[in-house]
NUKE-801447 format. One line per field, with one value per residue (C-alpha): residue in one letter; residue number from 0; y, z, x. Coordinates in Angstrom, 2 decimals. Layout:
BEGIN
aa = [a/...];
i = [NUM/...];
py = [Y/...];
pz = [Z/...];
px = [X/...];
//
This chain:
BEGIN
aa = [x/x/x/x/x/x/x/x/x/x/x/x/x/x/x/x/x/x/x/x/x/x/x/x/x/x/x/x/x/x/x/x/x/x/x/x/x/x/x/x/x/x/x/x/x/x/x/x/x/x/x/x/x/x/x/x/x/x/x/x/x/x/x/x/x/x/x/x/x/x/x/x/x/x/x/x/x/x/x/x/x/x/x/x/x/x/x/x/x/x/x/x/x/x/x/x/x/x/x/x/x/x/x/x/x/x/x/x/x/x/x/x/x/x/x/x/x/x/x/x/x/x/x/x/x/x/x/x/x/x/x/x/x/x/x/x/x/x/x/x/x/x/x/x/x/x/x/x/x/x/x/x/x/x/x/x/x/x/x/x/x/x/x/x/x/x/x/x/x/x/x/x/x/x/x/x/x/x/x/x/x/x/x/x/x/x/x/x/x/x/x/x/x/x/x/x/x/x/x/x/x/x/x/x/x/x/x/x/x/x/x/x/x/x/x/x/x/x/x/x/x/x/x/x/x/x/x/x/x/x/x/x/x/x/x/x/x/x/x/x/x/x/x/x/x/x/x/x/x/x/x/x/x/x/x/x/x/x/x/x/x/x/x/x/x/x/x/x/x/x/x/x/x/x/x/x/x/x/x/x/x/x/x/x/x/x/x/x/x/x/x/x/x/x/x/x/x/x/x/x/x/x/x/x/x/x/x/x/x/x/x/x/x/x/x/x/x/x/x/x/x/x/x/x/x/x/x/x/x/x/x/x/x/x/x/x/x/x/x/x/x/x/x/x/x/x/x/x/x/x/x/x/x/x/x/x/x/x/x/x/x/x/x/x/x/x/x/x/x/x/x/x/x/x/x/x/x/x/x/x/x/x/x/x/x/x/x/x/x/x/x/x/x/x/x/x/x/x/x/x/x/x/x/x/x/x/x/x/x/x/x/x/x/x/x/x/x/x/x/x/x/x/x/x/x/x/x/x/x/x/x/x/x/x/x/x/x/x/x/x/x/x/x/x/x/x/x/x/x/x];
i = [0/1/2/3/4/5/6/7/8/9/10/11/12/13/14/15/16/17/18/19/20/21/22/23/24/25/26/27/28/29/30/31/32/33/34/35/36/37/38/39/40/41/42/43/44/45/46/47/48/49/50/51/52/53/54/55/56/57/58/59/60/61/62/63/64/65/66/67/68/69/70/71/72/73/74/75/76/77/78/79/80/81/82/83/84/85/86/87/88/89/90/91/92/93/94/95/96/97/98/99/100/101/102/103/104/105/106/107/108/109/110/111/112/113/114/115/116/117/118/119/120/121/122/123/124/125/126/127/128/129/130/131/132/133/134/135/136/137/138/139/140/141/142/143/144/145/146/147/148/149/150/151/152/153/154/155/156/157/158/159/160/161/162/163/164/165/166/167/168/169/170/171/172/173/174/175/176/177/178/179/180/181/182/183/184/185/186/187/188/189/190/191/192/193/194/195/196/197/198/199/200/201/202/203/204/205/206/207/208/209/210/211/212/213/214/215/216/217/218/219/220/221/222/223/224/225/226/227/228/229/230/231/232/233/234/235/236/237/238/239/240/241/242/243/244/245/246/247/248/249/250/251/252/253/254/255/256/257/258/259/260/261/262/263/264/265/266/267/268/269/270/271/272/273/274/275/276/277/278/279/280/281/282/283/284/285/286/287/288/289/290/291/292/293/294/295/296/297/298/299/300/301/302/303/304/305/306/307/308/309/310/311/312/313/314/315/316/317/318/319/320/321/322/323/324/325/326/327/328/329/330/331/332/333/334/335/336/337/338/339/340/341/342/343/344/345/346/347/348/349/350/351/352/353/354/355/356/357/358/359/360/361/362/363/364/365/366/367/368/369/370/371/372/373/374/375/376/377/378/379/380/381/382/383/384/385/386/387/388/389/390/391/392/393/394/395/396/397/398/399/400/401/402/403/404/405/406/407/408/409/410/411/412/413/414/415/416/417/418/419/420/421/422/423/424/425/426/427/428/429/430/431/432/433/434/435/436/437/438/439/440/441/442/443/444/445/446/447/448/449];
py = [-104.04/-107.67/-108.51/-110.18/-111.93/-109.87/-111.51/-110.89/-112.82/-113.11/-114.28/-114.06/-114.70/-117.71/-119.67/-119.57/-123.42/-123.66/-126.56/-124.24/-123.58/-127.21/-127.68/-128.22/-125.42/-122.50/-120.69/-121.16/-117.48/-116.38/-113.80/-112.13/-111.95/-108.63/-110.33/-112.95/-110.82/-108.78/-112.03/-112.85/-108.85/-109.31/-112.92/-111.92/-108.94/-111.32/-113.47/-110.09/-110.43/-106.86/-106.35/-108.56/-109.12/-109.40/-109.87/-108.33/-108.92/-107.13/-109.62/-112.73/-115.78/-118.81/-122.34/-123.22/-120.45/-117.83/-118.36/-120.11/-121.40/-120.83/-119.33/-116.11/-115.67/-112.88/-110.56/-107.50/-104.44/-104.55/-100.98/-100.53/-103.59/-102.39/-98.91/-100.93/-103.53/-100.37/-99.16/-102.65/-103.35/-101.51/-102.10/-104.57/-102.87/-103.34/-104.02/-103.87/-104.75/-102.17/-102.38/-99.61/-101.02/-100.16/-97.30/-93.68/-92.37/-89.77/-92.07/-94.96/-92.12/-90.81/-94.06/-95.11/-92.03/-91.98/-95.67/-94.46/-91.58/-93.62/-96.58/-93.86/-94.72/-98.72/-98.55/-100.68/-100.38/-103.70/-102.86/-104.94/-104.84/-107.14/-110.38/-111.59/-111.35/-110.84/-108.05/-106.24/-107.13/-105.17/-101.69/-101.27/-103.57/-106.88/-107.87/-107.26/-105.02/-106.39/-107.73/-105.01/-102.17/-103.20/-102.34/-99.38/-97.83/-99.06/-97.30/-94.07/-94.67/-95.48/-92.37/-90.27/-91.79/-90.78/-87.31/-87.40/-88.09/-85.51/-82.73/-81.65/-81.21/-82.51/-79.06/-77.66/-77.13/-74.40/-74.12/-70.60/-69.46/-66.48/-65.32/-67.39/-68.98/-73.01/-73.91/-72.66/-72.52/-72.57/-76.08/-77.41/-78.64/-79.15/-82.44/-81.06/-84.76/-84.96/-88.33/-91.13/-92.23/-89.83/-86.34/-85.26/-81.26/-82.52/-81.38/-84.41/-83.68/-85.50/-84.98/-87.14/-89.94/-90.04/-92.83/-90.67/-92.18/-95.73/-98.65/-99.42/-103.48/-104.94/-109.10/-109.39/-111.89/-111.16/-109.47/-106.24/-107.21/-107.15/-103.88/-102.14/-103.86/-102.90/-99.36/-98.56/-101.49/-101.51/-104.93/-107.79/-110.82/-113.65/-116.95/-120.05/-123.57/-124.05/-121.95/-121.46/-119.81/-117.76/-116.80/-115.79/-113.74/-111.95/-111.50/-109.98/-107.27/-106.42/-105.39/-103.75/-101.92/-100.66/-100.36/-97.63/-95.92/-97.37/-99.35/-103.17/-103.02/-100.76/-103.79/-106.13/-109.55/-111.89/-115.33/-116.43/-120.00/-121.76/-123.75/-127.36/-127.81/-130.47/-130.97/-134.27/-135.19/-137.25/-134.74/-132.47/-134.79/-135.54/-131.92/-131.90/-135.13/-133.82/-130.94/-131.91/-134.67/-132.05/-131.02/-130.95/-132.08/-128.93/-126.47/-128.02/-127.77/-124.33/-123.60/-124.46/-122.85/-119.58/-120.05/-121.42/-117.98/-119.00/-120.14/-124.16/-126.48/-130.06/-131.40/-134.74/-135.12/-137.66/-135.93/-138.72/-137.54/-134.79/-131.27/-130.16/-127.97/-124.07/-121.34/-117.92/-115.42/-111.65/-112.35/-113.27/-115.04/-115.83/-117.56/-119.27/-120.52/-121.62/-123.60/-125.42/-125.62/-127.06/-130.06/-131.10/-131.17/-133.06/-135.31/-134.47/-135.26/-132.43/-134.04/-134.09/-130.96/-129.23/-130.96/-129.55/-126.14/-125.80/-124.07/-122.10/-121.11/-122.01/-120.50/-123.00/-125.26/-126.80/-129.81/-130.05/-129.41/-126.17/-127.05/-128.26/-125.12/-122.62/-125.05/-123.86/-119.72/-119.67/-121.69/-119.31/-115.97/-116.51/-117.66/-114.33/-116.20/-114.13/-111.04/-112.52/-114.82/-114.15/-116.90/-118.54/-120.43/-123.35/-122.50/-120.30/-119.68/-122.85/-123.05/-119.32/-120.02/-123.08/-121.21/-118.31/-120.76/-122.92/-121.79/-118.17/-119.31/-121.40/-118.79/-116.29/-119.04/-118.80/-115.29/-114.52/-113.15/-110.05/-110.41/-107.15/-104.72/-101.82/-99.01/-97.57/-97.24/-100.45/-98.88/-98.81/-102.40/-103.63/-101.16/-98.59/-95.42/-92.32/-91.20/-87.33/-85.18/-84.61/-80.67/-80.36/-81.92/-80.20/-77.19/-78.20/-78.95/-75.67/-74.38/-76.34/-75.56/-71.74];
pz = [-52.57/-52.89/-55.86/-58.43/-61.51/-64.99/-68.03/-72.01/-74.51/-77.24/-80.51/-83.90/-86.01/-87.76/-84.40/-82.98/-83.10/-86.92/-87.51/-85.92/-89.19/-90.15/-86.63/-87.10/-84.84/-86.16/-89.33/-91.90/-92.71/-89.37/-90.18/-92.01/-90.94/-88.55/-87.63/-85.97/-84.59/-82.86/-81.56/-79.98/-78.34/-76.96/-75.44/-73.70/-72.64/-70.91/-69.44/-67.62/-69.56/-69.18/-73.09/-76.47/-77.95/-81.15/-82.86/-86.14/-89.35/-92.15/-94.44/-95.81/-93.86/-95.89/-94.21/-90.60/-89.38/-87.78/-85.65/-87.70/-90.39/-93.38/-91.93/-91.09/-95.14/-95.20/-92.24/-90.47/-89.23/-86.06/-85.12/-88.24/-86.14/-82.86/-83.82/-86.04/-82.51/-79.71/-80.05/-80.17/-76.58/-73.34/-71.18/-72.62/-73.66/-76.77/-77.24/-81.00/-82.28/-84.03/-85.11/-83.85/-86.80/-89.73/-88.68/-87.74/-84.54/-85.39/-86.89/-84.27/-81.43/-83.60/-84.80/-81.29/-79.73/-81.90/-81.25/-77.69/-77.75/-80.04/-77.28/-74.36/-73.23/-73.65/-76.00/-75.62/-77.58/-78.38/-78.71/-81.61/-83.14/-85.96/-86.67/-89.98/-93.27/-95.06/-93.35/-94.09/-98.04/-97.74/-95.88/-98.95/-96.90/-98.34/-94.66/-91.93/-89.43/-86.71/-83.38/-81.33/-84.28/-83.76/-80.35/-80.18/-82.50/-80.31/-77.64/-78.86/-80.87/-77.64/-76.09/-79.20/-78.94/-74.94/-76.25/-78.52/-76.16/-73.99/-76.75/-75.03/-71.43/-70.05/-69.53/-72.57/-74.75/-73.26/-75.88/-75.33/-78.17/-76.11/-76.42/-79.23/-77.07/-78.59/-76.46/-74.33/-75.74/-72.58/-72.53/-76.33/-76.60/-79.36/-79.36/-81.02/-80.79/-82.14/-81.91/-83.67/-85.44/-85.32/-85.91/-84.72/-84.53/-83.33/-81.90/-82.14/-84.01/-81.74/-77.77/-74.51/-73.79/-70.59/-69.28/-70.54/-73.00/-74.48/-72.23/-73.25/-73.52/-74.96/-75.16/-75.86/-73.52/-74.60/-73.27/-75.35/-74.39/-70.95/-71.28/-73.32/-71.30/-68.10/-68.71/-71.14/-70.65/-67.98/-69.39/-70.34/-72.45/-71.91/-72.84/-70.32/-70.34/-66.41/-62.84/-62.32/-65.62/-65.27/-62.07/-62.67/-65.67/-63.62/-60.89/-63.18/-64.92/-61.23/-59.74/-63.43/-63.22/-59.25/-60.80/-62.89/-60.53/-61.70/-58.93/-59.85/-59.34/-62.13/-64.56/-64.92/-66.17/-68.28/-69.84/-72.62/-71.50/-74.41/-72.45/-73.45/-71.24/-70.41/-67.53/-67.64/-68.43/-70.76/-72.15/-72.45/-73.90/-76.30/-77.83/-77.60/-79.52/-82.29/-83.15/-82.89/-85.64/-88.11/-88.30/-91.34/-92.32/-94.19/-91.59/-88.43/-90.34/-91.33/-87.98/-86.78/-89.37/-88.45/-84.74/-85.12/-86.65/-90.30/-91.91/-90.44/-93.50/-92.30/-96.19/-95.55/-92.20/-90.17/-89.03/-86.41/-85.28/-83.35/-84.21/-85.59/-84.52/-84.99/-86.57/-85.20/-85.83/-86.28/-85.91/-82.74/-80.48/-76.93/-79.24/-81.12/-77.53/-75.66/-78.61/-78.36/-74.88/-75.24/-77.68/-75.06/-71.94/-73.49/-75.99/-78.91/-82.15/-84.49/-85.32/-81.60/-81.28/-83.85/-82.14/-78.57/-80.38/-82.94/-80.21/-78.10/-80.35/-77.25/-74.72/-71.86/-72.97/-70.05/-70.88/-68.51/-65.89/-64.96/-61.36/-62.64/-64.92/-62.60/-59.99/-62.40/-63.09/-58.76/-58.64/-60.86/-60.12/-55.53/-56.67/-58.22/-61.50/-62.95/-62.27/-65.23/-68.14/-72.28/-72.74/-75.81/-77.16/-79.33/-81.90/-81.65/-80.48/-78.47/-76.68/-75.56/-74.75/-72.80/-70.69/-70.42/-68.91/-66.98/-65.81/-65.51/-62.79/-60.88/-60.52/-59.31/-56.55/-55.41/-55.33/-57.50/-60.22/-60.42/-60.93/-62.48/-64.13/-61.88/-64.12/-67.17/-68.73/-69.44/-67.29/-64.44/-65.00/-64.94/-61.75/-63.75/-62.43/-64.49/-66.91/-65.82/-68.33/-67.98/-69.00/-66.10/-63.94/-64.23/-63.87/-60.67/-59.66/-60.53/-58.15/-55.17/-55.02/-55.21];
px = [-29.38/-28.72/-25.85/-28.20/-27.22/-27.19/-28.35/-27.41/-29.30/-27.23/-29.92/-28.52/-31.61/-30.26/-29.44/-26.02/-25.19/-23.68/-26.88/-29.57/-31.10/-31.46/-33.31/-37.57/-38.31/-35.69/-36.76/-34.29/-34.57/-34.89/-31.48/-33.30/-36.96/-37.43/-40.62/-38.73/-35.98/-38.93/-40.55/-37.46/-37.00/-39.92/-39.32/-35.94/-37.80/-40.43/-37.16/-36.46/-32.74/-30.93/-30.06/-30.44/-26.86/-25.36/-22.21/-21.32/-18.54/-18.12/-17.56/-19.19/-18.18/-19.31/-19.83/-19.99/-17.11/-19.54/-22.98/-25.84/-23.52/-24.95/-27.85/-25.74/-24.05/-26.50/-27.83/-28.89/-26.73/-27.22/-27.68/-30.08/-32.09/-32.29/-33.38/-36.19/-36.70/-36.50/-40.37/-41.66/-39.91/-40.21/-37.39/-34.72/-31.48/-30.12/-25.83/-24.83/-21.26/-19.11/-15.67/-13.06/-10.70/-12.77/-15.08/-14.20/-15.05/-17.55/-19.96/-19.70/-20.68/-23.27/-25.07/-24.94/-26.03/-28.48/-29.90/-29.63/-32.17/-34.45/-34.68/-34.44/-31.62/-31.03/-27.67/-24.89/-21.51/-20.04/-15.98/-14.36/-11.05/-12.48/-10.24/-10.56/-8.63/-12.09/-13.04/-9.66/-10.45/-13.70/-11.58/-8.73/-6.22/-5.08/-3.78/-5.64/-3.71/-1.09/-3.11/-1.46/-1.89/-5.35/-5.86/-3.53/-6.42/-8.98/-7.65/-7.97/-11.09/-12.82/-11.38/-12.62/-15.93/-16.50/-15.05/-17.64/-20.31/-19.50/-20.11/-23.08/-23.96/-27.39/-29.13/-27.56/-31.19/-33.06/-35.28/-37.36/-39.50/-40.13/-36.51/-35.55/-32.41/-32.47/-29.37/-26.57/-23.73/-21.13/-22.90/-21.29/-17.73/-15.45/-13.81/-10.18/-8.87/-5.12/-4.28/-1.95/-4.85/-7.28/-8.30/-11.77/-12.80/-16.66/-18.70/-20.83/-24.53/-26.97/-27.04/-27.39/-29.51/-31.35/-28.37/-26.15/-24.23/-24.50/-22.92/-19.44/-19.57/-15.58/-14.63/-11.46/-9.52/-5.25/-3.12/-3.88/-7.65/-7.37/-5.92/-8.64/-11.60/-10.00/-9.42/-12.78/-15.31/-18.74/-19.69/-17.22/-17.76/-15.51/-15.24/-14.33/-14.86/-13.82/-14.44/-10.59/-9.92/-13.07/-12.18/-8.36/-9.80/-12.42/-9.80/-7.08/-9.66/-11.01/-7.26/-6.65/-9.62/-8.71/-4.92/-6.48/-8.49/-11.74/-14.71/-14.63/-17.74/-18.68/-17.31/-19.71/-17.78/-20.24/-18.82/-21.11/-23.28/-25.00/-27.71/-29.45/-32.47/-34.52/-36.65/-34.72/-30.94/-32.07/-34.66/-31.19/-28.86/-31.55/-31.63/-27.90/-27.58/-30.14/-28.98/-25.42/-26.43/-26.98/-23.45/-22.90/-18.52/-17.84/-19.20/-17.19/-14.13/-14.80/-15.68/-12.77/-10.50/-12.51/-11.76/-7.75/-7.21/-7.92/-5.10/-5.77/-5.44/-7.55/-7.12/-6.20/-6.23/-8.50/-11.12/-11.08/-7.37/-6.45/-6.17/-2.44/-0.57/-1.53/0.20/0.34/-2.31/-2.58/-6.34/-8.59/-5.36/-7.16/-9.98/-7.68/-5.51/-8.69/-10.04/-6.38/-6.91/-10.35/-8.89/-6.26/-7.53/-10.40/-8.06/-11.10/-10.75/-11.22/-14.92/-15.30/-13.82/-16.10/-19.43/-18.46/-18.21/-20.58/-22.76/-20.89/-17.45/-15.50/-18.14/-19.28/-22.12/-23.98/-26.37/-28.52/-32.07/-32.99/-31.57/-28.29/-28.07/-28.74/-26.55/-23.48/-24.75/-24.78/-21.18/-19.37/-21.62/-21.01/-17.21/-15.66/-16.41/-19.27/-21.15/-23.59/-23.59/-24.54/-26.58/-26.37/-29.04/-28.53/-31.33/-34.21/-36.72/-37.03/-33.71/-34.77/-38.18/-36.57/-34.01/-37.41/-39.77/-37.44/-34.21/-34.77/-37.89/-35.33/-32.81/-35.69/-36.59/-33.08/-33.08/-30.28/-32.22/-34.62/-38.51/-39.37/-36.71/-35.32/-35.11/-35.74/-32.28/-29.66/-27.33/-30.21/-31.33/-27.47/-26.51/-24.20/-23.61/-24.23/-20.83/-21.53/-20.43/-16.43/-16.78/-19.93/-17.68/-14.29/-16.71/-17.70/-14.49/-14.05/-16.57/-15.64/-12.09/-13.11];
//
């Protein structure tokens, strides 16, 4: 089968750019309207995108530092949201954030086991550390934990999870009400996880999905990241402004990933893309221009406190100067080094700074035609950039429909993009194999070697 390009559509109802909700065309309470969250299911699902994405915190972020600005003070869980969206759609997957830091194993495998045999089978697991002070204020910490404490947990809160998964083999319900047998019980497996942060008996209370088990999706881009994604993840997102770093990142997690025993080619790496389209340049710069005028001072400073790690003080400094010098953070590190990087190679100010990534939080934003958008998806997807892309879109439901009606058309005339969905499942549609049960397979192992 010819390598096609994946797609994520990444819609938090409020917009993602931090003006979105200011824009004519985006509801201003479009966070939290399921109406409109189910109007824009179904229009990814008619862009043939693989999964709808979102992002979660768990804690207020006031201002411009998260997606939608103000818009996003108040929103949905995302897991309560996509079992609500997964009867109203058909075949687009659904990839919901959740935070190994703050949540205990047992329930993240069984709320997302359980949004996986609701949609039948079209779960993704978003891996997060979660980076914020706020958050740890909400979880009876006054600091949040140490970066690498962070993802020592997530390590084995992943591994717990899978455990969990695994509790019951496929054919395990037999189900006869002639003899009264509901399961077999060589078939259920106790977790008994002893770990350094953990301690799980299971077995888990809610079975297989017909992919399996939900699709493990991770983004973190340090050193610690890298790790965890390379060892645990199917689906990356990563954030690049330029082909070389793109492609030394999706280089390094490819030789990890063989390093460990894994197929590269069961990773799929996706950098986020926050698209202006216009069947014109102009037409494109115009939208950019517009929406980029509704920034409003206090939100792109906030933004990019949130993004520097935080603790950035801009009180009396020219926002028309360039951005200081950054402390170091215990929260979200390669975020807060590529939005440094961003400000020098560019020489921005820190109002130019906050413009360029009021959209895309240090994703790529590409203004442009549907030819010179999908000219960049091909570069980095045939360059070992890019096995897909999250788009982004600026606000909603316009920059979606936009990228729907025009770029995703072009891409399908260059054959690089699929015109009807494979399979049922999100691991199907994105070309994942099938996790097979570890206790059904050391079994057959078993058998073999006999």
């Amino acid at each position: 089968m010819t390598r096609k390009i994946r797609l994520g559509a990444f819609l938090p109802g409020g917009g993602q750019h931090i003006a979105a909700w200011r824009h004519p065309d985006q509801p201003a309470d479009g966070a939290t309207s399921f109406a409109f969250h189910a109007d824009l299911a179904r229009e990814a699902e008619r862009g043939l995108f693989d999964a709808y994405f979102l992002a979660d915190g768990l804690a207020v972020a006031f201002g411009g530092g998260t997606e939608g600005g103000n818009a996003k003070v108040v929103g949905f869980e995302p897991v309560t949201l996509f079992a609500a969206l997964a009867p109203l759609t058909t075949n687009i997957g659904f990839i919901a954030t959740a935070s190994t830091t703050y949540e205990e194993p047992y329930n993240t495998a069984r709320k997302f086991a359980s949004l996986d045999l609701i949609s039948d089978g079209r779960a993704g697991w978003n891996v997060v550390t979660t980076a914020t002070e706020a958050a740890a204020q909400n979880f009876n910490l006054d600091r949040q934990l140490p970066h690498a404490d962070r993802y020592r947990r997530a390590v084995e809160h992943v591994d717990v999870v899978k455990k969990l998964w695994d509790s019951f083999e496929d054919d395990v319900f037999i189900r006869d009400k002639e003899t009264g047998v509901f399961y077999d019980t060589a078939r259920v497996h106790y977790t008994d996880h002893a770990g350094e942060h953990f301690k799980v008996r299971g077995p888990l209370n809610v079975s297989r999905s017909p992919q399996g088990h939900p699709v493990i999706v991770q983004a973190g881009q340090s050193e610690d990241g890298r790790g965890l994604a390379a060892a645990t993840a199917e689906v990356i997102f990563t954030a690049h402004q330029r082909l070389d770093t793109a492609q030394e990142f999706y280089r390094d997690i490819k030789a990890r990933a063989r390093g460990l025993g894994r197929d590269p080619s069961h990773i799929l790496i996706m950098p986020g893309v926050s698209p202006f389209v216009g069947r014109t340049e102009a037409e494109a710069r115009e939208k950019y221009d517009r929406l980029t005028g509704l920034i409003l001072e206090e939100d792109g400073i906030a933004l990019i406190k949130g993004l520097t790690g935080g603790s950035l003080d801009l009180t009396g400094h020219d926002l028309d100067g360039p951005l200081p010098e950054l402390a170091p953070t215990e929260g979200n590190q390669s975020r807060q080094a590529l939005i440094r990087q961003i400000a020098d190679e560019n020489g921005f100010t820190i109002r130019q700074l906050y413009q360029w990534v009021a959209s895309a939080r240090g994703h790529f934003t590409v203004v442009g035609t549907p030819a010179q958008i999908a000219d960049t998806l091909q570069e980095w997807f045939e360059n070992e950039g890019a096995d897909g892309f999250n788009i982004l879109p600026p606000w909603l439901p316009t920059g979606l429909t936009d990228f729907v009606d025009l770029v995703i058309p072009e891409l399908q005339r260059r054959g690089l993009f699929r015109t009807e969905y494979e399979g049922r499942t999100l691991r199907e549609n994105l070309g994942l194999p099938y996790p097979v049960n570890r206790h059904a397979a050391a079994r057959a192992a078993v058998q073999a070697a006999e």
